[in-house]
C-alpha positions as CSV (number, residue, x, y, z in Angstrom):
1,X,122.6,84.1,86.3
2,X,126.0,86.0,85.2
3,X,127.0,89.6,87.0
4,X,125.9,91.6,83.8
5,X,122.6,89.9,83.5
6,X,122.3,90.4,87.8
7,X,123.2,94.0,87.4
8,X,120.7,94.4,84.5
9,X,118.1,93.6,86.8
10,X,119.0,95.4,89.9
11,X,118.9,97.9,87.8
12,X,115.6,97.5,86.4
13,X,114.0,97.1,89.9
14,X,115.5,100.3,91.4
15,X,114.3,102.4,88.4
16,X,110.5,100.8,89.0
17,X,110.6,100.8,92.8
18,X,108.0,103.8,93.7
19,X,110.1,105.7,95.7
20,X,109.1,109.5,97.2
21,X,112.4,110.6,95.9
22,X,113.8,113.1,93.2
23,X,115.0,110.8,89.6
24,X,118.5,112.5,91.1
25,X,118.5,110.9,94.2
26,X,117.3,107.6,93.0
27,X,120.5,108.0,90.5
28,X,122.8,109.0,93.2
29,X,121.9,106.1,95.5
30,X,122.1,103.5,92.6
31,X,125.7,104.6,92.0
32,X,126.4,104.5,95.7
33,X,124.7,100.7,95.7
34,X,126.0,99.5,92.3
35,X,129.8,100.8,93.4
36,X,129.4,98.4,96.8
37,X,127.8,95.7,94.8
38,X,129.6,95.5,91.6
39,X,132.9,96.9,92.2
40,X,135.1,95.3,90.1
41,X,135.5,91.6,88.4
42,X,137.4,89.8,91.1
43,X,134.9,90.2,94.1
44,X,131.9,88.1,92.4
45,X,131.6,86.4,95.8
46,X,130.3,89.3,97.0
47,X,127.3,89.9,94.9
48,X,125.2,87.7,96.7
49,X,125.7,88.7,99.9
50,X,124.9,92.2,99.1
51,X,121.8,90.9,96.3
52,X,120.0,89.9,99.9
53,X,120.6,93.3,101.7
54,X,119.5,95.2,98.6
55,X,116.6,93.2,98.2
56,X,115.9,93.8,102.2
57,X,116.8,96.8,101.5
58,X,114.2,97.4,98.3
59,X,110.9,95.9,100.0
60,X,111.7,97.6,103.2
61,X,111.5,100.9,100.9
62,X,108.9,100.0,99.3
63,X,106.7,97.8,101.9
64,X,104.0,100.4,102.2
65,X,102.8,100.8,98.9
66,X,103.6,96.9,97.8
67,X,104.7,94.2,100.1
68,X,103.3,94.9,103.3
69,X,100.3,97.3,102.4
70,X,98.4,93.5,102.4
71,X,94.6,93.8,102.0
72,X,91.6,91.8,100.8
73,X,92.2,93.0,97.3
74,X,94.8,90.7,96.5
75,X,95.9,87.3,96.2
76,X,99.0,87.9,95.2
77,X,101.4,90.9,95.0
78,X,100.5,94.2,93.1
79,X,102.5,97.4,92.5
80,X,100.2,99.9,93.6
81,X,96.9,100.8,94.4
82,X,94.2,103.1,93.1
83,X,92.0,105.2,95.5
84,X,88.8,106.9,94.5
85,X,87.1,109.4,97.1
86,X,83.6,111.2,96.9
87,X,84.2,114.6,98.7
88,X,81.6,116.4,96.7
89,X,77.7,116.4,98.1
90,X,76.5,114.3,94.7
91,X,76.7,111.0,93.7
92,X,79.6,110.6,91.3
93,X,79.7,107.6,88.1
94,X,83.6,106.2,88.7
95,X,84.1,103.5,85.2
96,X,86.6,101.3,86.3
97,X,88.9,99.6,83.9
98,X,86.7,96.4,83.0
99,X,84.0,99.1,82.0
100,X,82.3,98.2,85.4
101,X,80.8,101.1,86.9
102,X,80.2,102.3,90.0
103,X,77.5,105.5,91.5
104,X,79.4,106.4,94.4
105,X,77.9,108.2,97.3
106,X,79.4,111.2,99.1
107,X,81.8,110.9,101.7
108,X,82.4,107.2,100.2
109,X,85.7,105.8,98.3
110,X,86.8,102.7,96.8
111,X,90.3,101.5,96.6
112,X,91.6,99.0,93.4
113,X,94.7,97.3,92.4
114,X,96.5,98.7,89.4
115,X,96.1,95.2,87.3
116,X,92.2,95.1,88.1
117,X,91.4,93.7,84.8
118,X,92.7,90.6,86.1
119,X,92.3,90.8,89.9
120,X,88.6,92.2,89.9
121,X,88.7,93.2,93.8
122,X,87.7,96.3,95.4
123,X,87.4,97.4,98.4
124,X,84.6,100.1,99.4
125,X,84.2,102.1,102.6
126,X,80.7,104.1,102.2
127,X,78.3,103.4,100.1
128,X,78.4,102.6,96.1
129,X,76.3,101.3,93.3
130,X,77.4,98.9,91.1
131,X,76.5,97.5,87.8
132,X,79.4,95.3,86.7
133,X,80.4,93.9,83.6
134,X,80.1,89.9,82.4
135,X,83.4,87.8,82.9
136,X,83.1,84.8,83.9
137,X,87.0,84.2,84.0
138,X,87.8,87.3,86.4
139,X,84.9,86.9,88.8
140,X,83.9,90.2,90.3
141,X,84.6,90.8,94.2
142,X,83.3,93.9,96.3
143,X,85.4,93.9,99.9
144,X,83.2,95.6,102.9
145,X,84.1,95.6,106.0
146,X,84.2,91.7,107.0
147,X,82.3,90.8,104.1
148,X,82.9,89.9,100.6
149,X,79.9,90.3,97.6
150,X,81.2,88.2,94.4
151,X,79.6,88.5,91.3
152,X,79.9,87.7,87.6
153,X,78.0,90.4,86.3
154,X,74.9,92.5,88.1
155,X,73.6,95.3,90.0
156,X,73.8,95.9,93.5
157,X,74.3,98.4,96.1
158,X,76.8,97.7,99.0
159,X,76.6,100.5,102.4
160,X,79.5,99.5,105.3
161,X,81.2,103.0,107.0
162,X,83.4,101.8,110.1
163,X,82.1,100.0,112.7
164,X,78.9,99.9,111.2
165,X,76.6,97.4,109.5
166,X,77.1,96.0,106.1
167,X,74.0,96.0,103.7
168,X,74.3,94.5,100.2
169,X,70.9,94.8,97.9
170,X,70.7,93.2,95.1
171,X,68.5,94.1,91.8
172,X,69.8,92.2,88.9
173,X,71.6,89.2,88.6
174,X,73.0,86.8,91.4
175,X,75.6,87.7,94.3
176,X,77.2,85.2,96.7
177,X,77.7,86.7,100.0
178,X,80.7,85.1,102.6
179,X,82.3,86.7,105.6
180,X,85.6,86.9,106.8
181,X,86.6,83.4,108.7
182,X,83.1,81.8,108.5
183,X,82.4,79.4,105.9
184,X,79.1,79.9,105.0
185,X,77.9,81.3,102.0
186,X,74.6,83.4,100.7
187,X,73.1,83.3,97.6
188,X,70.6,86.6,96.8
189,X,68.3,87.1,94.4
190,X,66.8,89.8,93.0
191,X,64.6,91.9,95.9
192,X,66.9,90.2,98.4
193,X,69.1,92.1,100.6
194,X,72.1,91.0,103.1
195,X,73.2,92.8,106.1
196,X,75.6,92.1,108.4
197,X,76.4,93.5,111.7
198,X,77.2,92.1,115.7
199,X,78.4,89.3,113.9
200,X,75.7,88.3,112.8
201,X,74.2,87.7,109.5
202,X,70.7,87.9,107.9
203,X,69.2,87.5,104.3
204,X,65.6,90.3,104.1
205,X,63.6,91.0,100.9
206,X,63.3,94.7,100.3
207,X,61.6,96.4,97.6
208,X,63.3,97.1,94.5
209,X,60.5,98.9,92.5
210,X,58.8,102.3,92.9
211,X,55.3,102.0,91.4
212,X,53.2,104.9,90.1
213,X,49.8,104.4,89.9
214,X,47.5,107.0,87.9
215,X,50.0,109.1,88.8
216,X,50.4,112.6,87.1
217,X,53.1,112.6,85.0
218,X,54.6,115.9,86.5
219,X,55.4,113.7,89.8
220,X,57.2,111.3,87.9
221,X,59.4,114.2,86.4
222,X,60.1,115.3,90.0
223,X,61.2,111.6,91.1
224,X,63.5,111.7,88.2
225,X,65.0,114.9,89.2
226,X,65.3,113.9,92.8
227,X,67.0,110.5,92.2
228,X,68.8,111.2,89.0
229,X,69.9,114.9,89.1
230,X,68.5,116.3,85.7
231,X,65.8,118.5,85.5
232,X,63.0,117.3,83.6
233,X,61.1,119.6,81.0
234,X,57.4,118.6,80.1
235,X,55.1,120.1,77.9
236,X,52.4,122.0,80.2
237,X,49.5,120.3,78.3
238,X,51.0,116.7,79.2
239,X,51.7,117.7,83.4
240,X,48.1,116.6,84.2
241,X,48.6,113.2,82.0
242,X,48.0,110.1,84.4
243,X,50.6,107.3,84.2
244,X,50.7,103.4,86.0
245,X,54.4,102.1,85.4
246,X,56.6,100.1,88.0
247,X,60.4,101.5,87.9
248,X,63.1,99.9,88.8
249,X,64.7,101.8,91.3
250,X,68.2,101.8,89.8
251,X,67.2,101.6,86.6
252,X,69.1,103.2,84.0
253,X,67.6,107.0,83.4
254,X,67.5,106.9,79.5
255,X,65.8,103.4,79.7
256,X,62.8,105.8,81.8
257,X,63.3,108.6,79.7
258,X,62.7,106.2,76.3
259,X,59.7,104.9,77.9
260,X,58.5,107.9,79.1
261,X,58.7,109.4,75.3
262,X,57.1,106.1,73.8
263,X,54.0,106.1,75.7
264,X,53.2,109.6,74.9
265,X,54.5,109.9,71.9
266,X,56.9,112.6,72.9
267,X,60.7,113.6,71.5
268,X,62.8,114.1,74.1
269,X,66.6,116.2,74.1
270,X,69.2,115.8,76.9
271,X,71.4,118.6,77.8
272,X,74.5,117.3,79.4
273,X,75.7,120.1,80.6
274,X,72.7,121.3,82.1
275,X,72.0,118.4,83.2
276,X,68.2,118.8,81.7
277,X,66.2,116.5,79.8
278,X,63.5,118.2,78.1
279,X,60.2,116.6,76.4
280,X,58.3,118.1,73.3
């Protein structure tokens, strides 16, 4: 590579390394670099020399954001990292770049590399629910603790605070479970659910569904307001209606809400900002 193209790149480096410093300062301490490293035409030898102790230099500035900020979201190197947190007392919809989504819980956060499109891996500390999109090329990888949930594309719900158990239940699809420096691997299906703590692993059915049998319809309304956060409108006439129906317990709320209005007969309007969904 000849000086001009070496200096081209120095160049482009020092502009992209994430730096906490003023553009002025980063200038200033380019100048002060490039007059060391490229001071005139008849020191070439030099260049080299001083390439190394730039680059040690560089990654040593930048090591905690990129070359030594190494976690289980990455195979190979990545610029920077995005962190979500839940400080608020409700559970917040984060979409992620793939169009994945994820219900996370209060005092919860998830942390992502900036090229997750390619590198699905995240890493959750709390608890989070996620329905993920298909791609079977960019298989999708949920970091917890010591353990690892990889998907293609499902639901589940993974809980892991520090020093605390790991649960992962699944509701759609198919997870494979593995643990940091074991080899073994779990497969779940639907109803199943994984936890890990002590060291020690074990696969549990739980119950996925909430059933409602001759049920008034006015409790149903007050299940969808306690585990969904909209207020649900009836018509008085329809409060004492009965109704048998097995939800899903993470099933979408407009999928109920449909059903809800076809089995009645019922129109139904939903006030986002109200966050009200009201039947007529």
């Amino acid at each position: 590579m000849d000086e001009n193209k070496l200096e081209e790149e120095f160049k482009k480096i020092w502009d992209e390394t994430p730096v906490s410093h003023s553009d002025t300062e980063k200038e200033t301490s380019w100048e002060e670099f490039h007059s060391k490293v490229f001071p005139s035409k008849k020191k070439k030898f030099k260049v080299w020399r001083y390439a190394a102790a730039a680059a040690a230099l560089i990654f040593a500035g930048i090591g905690a954001e990129m070359y030594f900020n190494r976690s289980p979201l990455q195979d190979t190197i990545y610029l920077a990292s995005n962190v979500i947190e839940n400080t608020t007392s409700k559970v917040q919809t984060v979409v992620l770049p793939d169009s994945s989504r994820v219900e996370l819980n209060p005092n919860s956060k998830i942390k992502y590399a900036n090229n997750f499109e390619d590198n699905r891996k995240i890493e959750i500390e709390g608890e989070g629910y996620f329905k993920v999109k298909k791609d079977k090329k960019h298989p999708f990888q949920v970091f917890c603790n010591e353990t690892i949930t990889k998907v293609l594309g499902t639901s589940f719900t993974v809980k892991g605070y520090p020093e605390k158990d790991v649960a992962v239940e699944l509701y759609e699809g198919s997870v494979q479970m593995s643990v940091a420096d074991q080899d073994k691997k779990w497969i779940l299906k639907p109803g199943e659910k994984f936890t890990y703590g002590s060291k020690v692993a074990e696969v549990a059915e739980f119950n996925r569904f909430i059933d409602f049998e001759n049920e008034k319809l006015s409790v149903v309304s007050i299940y969808l307001e306690s585990n969904y956060g909209y207020k649900v409108r009836i018509p008085q006439e329809y409060g004492n209606q009965r109704i048998t129906v097995r939800i899903n317990k993470k099933e979408d709320l407009k999928m109920i809400v449909q059903l809800i209005s076809e089995m009645y007969n019922l129109n139904f309007e939903v006030n986002e900002k109200l966050k009200q969904i009201t039947f007529q």
